[in-house]
C-alpha positions in Angstrom: 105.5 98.5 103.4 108.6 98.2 105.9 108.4 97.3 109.5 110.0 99.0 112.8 112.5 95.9 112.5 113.2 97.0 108.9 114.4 100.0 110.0 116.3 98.7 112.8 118.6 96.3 110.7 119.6 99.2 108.0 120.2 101.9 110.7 122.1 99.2 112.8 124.2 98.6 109.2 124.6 102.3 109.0 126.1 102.6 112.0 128.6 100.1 111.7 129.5 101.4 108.7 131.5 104.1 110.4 130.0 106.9 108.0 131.1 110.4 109.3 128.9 113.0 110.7 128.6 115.8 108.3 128.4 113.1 105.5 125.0 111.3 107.4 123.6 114.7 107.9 124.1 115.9 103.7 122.3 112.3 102.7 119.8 112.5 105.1 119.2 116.2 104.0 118.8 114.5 100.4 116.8 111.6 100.9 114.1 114.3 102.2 114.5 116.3 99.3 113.4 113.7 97.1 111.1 112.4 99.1 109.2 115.9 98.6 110.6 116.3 95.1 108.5 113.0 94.1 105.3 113.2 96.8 102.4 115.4 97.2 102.1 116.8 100.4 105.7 115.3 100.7 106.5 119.1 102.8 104.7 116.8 105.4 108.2 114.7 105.9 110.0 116.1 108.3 113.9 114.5 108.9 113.2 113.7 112.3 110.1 112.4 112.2 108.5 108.9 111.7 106.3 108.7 108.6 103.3 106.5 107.3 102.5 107.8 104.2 99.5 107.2 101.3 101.9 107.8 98.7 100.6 109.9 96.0 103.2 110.9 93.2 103.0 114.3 91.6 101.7 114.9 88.1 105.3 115.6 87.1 106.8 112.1 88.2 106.9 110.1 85.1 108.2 106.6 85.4 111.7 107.8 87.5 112.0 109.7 90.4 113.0 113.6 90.1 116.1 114.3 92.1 117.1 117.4 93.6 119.4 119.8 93.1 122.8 120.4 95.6 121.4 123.8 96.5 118.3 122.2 97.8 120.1 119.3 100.0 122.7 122.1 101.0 119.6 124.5 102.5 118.1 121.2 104.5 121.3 119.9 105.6 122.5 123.4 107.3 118.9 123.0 108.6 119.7 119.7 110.0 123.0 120.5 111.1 122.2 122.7 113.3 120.0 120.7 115.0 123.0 118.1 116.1 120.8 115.5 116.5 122.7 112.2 117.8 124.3 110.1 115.1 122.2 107.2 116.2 118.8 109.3 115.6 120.5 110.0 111.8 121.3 107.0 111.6 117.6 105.8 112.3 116.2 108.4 110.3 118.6 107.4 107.2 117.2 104.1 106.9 113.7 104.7 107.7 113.5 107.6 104.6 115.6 104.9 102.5 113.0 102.2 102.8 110.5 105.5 102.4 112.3 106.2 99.1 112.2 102.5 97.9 108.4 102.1 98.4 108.2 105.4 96.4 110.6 103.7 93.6 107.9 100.7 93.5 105.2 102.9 93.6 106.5 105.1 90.4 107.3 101.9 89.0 104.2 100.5 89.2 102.8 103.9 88.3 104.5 103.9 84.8 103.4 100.3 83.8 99.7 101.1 84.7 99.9 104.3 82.1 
């Protein structure tokens, strides 16, 4: 699993990366909908929460992780939007639900060798 510092580092690279608002907000929007798209009880996530999660894949995931659709990350991103959270917090948030996602990636990897 990742560590506090983890996060730290990527959401520290995110911000120097000079990534504009609206665009932070749409990827944060999607990396929660494939969190939930991939995870049972993934409606649990929440974008502006911190999450320590048993991951447990849904029957459906089979050996790659299921993406969303636009209209999905379009509906959470208005959601998010209107929120204006600070662009430090999304940044945070970014990287902490991109390690999230890459533990999932193991996790479905691992998952499809074991089948």
């Amino acid at each position: 699993m990742f560590t506090k510092e983890d996060v730290e580092i990527l959401a520290y690279q995110r911000y120097t990366s000079g990534e504009d608002y609206d665009k932070s907000v749409w990827y944060l929007a999607e990396l929660v909908v494939k969190i939930l798209k991939n995870v049972k009880n993934g409606h649990d996530i929440k974008p502006f929460e911190t999450d320590n999660l048993v991951l447990l894949l849904h029957d459906n995931v089979n050996g790659e992780l299921l993406d969303p659709n636009e209209d999905e990350i379009k509906e959470l991103s208005e959601l998010i939007y209107n929120e204006h959270p600070e662009k430090s917090k999304l940044h945070f948030f970014i990287a902490e639900k991109q390690l999230l996602l890459n533990e999932i990636r193991k996790v479905i990897k691992e998952h499809s060798k074991n089948q």
